[in-house]
TIRO-2110 file (N, C-alpha, C; in Angstrom, 1 decimal):
// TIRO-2110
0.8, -1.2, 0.0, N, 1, A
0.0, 0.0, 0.0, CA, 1, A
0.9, 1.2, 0.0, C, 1, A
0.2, 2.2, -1.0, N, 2, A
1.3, 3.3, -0.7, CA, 2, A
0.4, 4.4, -0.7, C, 2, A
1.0, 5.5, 0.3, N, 3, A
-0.2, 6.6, 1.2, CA, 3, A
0.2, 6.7, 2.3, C, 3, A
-0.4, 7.6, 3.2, N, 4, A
0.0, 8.0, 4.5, CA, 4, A
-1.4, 8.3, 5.3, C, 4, A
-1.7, 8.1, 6.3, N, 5, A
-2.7, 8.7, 7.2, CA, 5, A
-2.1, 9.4, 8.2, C, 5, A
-3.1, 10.2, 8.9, N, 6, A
-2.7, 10.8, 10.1, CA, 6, A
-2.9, 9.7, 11.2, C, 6, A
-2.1, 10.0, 12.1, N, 7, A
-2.4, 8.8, 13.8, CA, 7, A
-1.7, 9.1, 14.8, C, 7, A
-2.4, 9.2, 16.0, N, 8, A
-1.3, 9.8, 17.2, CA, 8, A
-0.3, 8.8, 17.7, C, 8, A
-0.3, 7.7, 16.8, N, 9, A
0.7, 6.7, 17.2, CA, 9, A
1.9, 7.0, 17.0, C, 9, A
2.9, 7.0, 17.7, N, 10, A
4.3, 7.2, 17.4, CA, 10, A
4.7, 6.2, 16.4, C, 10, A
5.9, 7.3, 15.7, N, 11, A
6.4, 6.0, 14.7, CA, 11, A
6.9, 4.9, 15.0, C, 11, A
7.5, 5.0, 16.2, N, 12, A
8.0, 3.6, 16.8, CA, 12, A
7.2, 2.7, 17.2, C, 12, A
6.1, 2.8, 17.3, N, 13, A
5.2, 1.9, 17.2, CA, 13, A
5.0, 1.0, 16.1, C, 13, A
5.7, 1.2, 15.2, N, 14, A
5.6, 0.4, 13.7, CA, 14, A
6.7, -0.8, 13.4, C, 14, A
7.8, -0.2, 14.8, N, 15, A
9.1, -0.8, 13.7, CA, 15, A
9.3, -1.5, 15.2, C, 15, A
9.2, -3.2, 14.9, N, 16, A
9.7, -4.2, 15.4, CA, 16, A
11.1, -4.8, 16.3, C, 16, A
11.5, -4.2, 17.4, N, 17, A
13.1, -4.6, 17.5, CA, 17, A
13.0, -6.2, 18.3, C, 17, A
13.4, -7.1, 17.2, N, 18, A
13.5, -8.4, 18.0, CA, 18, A
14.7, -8.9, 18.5, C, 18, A
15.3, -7.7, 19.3, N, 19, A
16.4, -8.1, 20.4, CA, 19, A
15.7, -7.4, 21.6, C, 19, A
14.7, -6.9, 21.9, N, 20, A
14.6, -6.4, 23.1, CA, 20, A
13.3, -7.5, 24.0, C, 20, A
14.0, -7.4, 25.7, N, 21, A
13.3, -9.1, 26.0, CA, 21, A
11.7, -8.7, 25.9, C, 21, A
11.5, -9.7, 26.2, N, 22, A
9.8, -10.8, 26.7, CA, 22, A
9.6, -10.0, 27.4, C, 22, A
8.0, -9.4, 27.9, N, 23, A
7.7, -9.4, 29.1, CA, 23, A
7.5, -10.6, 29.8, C, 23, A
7.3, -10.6, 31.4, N, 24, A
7.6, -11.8, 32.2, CA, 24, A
5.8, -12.4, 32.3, C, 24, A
5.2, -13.3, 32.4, N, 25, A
4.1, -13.9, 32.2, CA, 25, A
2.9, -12.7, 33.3, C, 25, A
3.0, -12.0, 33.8, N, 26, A
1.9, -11.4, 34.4, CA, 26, A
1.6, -9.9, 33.6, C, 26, A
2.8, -9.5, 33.7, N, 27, A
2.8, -8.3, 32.9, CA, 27, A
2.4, -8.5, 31.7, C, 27, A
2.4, -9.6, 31.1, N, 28, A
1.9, -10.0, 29.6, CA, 28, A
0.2, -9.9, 29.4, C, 28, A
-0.1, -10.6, 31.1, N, 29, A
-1.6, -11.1, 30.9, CA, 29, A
-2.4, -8.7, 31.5, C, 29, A
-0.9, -8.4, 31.9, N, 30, A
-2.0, -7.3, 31.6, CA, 30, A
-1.8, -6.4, 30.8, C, 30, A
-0.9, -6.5, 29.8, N, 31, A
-0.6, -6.1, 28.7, CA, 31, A
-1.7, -6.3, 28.1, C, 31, A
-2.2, -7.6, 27.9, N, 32, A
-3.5, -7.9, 26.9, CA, 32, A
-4.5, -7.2, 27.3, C, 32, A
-5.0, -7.6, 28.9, N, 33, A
-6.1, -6.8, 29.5, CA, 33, A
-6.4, -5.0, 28.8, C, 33, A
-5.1, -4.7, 28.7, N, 34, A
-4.8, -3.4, 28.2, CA, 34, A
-5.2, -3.4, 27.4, C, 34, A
-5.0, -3.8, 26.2, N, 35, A
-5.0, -3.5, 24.8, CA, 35, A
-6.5, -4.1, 24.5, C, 35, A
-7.1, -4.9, 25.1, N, 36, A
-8.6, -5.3, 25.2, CA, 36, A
-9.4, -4.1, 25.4, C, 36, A
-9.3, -3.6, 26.4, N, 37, A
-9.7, -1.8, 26.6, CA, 37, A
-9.5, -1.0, 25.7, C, 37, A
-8.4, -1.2, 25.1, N, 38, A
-8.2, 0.2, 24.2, CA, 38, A
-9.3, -0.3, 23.0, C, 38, A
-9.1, -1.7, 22.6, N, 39, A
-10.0, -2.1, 21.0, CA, 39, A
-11.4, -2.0, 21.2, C, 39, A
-11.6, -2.0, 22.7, N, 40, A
-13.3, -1.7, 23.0, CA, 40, A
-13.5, -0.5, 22.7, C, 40, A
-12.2, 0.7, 23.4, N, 41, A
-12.1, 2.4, 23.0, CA, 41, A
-12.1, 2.7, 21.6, C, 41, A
-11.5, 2.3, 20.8, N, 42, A
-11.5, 2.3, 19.7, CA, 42, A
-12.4, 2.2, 18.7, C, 42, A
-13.1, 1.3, 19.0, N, 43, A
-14.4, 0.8, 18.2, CA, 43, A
-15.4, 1.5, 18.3, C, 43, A
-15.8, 1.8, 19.6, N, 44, A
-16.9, 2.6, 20.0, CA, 44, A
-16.7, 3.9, 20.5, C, 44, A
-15.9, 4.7, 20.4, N, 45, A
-15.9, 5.9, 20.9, CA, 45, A
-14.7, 6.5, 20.2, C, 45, A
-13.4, 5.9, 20.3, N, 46, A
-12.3, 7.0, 19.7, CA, 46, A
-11.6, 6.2, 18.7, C, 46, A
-12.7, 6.2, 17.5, N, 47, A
-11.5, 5.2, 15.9, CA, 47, A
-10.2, 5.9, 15.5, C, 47, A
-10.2, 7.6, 15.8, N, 48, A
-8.6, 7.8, 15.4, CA, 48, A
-7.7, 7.4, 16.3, C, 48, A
-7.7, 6.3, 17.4, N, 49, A
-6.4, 5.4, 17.5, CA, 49, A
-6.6, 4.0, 17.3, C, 49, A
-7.3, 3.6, 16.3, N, 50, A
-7.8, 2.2, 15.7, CA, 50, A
-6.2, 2.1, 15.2, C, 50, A
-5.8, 2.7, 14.6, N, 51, A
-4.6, 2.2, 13.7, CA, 51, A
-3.7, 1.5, 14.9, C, 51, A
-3.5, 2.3, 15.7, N, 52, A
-2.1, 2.2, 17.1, CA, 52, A
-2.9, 1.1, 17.3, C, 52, A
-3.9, 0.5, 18.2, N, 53, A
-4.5, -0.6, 19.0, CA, 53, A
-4.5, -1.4, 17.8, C, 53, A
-4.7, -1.5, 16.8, N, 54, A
-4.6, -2.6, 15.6, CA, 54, A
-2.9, -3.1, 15.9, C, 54, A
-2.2, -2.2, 15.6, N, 55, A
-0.9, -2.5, 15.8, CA, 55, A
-0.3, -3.2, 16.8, C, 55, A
-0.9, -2.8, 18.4, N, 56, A
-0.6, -3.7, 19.8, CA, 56, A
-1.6, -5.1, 19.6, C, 56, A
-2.4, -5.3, 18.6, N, 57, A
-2.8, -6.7, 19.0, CA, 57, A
-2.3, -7.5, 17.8, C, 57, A
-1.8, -7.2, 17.2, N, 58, A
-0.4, -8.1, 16.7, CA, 58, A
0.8, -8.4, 18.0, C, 58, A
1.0, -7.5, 18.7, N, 59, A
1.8, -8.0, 19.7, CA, 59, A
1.8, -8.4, 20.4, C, 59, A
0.2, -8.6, 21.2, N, 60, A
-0.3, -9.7, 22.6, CA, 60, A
0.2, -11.0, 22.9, C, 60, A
0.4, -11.3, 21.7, N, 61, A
0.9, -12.9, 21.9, CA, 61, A
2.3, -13.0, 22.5, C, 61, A
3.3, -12.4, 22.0, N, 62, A
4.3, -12.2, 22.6, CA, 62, A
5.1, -10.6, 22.6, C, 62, A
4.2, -9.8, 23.6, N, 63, A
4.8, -8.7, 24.0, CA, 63, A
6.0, -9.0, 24.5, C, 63, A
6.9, -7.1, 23.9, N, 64, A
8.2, -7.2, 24.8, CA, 64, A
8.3, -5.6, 25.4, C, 64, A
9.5, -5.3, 26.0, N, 65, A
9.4, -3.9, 26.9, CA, 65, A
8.6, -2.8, 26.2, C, 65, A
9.0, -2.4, 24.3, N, 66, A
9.1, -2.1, 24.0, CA, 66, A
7.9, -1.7, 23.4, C, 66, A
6.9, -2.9, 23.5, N, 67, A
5.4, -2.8, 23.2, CA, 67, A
4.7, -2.4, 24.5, C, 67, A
5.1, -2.7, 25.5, N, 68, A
4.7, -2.5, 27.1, CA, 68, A
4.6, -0.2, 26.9, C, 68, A
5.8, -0.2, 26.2, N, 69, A
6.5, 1.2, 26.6, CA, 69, A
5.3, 2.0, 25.7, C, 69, A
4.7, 1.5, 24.8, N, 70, A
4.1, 2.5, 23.7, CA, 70, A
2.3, 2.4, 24.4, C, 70, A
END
């Protein structure tokens, strides 16, 4: 796809670093919890951060600091 949208996501939200660790198994299950909130915010009240919470739930399965940090 080529184009650009507007999004309050930072750009580092896009770019993948697969040397930075794992979160540890709790912080993970509320990592998800998190991002479950936001895709309910999203959907029904605030779609211009659909793009960013699209983005974190590609990374639920295996969050790392760096998805925690955004």
């Amino acid at each position: 796809m080529n184009g650009s949208t507007k999004t309050p996501a930072a750009g580092h939200l896009f770019n993948v670093n697969k040397d930075t660790r794992k979160l540890p198994k709790g912080t993970t299950q509320l990592f998800h919890h998190l991002v479950t909130k936001l895709l309910y915010l999203s959907r029904c009240t605030r779609q211009v951060i659909h793009m960013a919470v699209a983005i974190l739930c590609t990374r639920v399965k295996l969050p790392d600091y760096e998805d925690y940090k955004s």
